[in-house]
C-alpha positions in Angstrom: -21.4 -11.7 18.7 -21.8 -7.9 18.7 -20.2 -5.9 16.5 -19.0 -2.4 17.3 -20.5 0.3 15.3 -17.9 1.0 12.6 -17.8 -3.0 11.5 -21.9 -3.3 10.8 -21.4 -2.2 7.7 -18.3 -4.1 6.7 -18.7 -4.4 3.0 -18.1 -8.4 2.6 -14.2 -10.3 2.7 -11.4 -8.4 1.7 -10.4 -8.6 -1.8 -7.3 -11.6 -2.3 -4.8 -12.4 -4.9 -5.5 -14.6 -7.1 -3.4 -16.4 -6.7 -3.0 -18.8 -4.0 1.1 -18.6 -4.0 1.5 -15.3 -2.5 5.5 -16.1 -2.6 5.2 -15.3 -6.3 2.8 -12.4 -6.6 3.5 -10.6 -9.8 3.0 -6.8 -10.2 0.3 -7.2 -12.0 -1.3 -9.4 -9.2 -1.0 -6.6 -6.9 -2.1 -4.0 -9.5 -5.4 -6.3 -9.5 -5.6 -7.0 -5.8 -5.4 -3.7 -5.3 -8.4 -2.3 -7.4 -10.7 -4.8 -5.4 -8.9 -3.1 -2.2 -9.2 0.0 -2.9 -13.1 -0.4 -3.6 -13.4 -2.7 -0.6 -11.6 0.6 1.6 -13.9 3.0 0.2 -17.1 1.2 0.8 -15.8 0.2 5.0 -14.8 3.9 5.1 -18.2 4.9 3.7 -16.5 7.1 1.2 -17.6 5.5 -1.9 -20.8 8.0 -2.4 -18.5 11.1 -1.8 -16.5 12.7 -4.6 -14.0 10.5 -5.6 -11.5 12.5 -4.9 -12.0 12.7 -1.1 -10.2 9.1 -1.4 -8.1 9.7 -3.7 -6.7 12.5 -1.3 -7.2 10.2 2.2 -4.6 7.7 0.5 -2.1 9.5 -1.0 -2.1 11.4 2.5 -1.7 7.3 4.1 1.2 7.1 0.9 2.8 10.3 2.9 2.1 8.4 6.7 4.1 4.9 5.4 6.8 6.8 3.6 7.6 8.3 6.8 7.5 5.1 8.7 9.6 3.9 5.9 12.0 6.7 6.2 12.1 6.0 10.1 13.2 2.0 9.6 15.6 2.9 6.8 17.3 5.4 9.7 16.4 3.0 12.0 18.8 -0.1 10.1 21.6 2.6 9.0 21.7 2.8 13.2 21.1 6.3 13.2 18.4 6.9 15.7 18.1 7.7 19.3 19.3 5.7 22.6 15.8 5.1 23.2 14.9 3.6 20.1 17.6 0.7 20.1 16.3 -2.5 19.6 13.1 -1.3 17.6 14.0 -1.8 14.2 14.5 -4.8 12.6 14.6 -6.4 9.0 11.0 -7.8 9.1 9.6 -4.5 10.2 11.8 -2.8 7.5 10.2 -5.2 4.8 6.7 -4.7 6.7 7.5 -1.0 6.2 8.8 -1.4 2.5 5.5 -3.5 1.6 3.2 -0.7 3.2 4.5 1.7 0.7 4.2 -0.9 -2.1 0.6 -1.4 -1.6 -0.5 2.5 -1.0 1.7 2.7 -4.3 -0.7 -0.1 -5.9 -3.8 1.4 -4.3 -3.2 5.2 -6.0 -2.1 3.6 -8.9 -5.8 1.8 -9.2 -7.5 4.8 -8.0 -6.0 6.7 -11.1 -6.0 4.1 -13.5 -2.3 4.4 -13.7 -1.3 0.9 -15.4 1.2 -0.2 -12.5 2.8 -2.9 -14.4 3.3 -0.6 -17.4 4.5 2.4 -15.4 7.1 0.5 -13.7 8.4 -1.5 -17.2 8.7 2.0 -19.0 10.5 3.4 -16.1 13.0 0.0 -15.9 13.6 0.6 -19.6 14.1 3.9 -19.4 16.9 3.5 -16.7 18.2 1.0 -18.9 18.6 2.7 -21.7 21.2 5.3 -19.2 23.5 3.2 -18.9 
């Protein structure tokens, strides 16, 4: 089999959760899945010799391109959309939608060393403590 010119240098098998119950990924799971991604992204992408931050900036730009589509399904189940677009929204492709953001949340996160798992406990606590 031929491959086209952009997948001869695929950079081995995606990284995968350790896990083999992806039902009960923790978010430290995907913290760790997605350091392995995001070095997997920047090698097939061939950005991994250029200045870090050319990646950094190429996925918090793909953060700003699923938060869109998010915002468009959120609009999309509240029903307030156009005639044309009936019928093109649905609760999987909400959740599909919800977990794209997730994961380019997870893959910034690794490519800042932000601790995820620690970010997102703090920040619980925090609105916690409001109440």
């Amino acid at each position: 089999m031929r491959l086209a010119p952009h997948e001869q240098h695929l950079p081995g098998p995606r990284p995968r959760p350790d896990s083999t119950d992806l039902q009960g990924l923790t978010l430290r799971q995907v913290a760790k899945w997605a350091e392995g991604q995001a070095r997997w992204l920047a090698s097939y992408l061939d950005l991994d010799h250029e200045d870090p931050r050319v990646f950094l900036l190429a996925q918090a730009a793909k953060f700003g391109e699923e938060a869109g589509e998010l915002h468009a399904e959120v609009l999309g189940h509240a029903g307030i959309h156009r005639r044309d677009k009936a019928g093109q929204y649905s609760q999987d492709s909400l959740g599909a939608e919800m977990a794209d953001v997730i994961v380019c949340v997870a893959l910034l996160a690794a490519l800042t060393g932000t601790d995820l798992n620690a970010a997102v406990t703090g920040k619980i606590a925090q609105l916690n403590a409001r109440r």
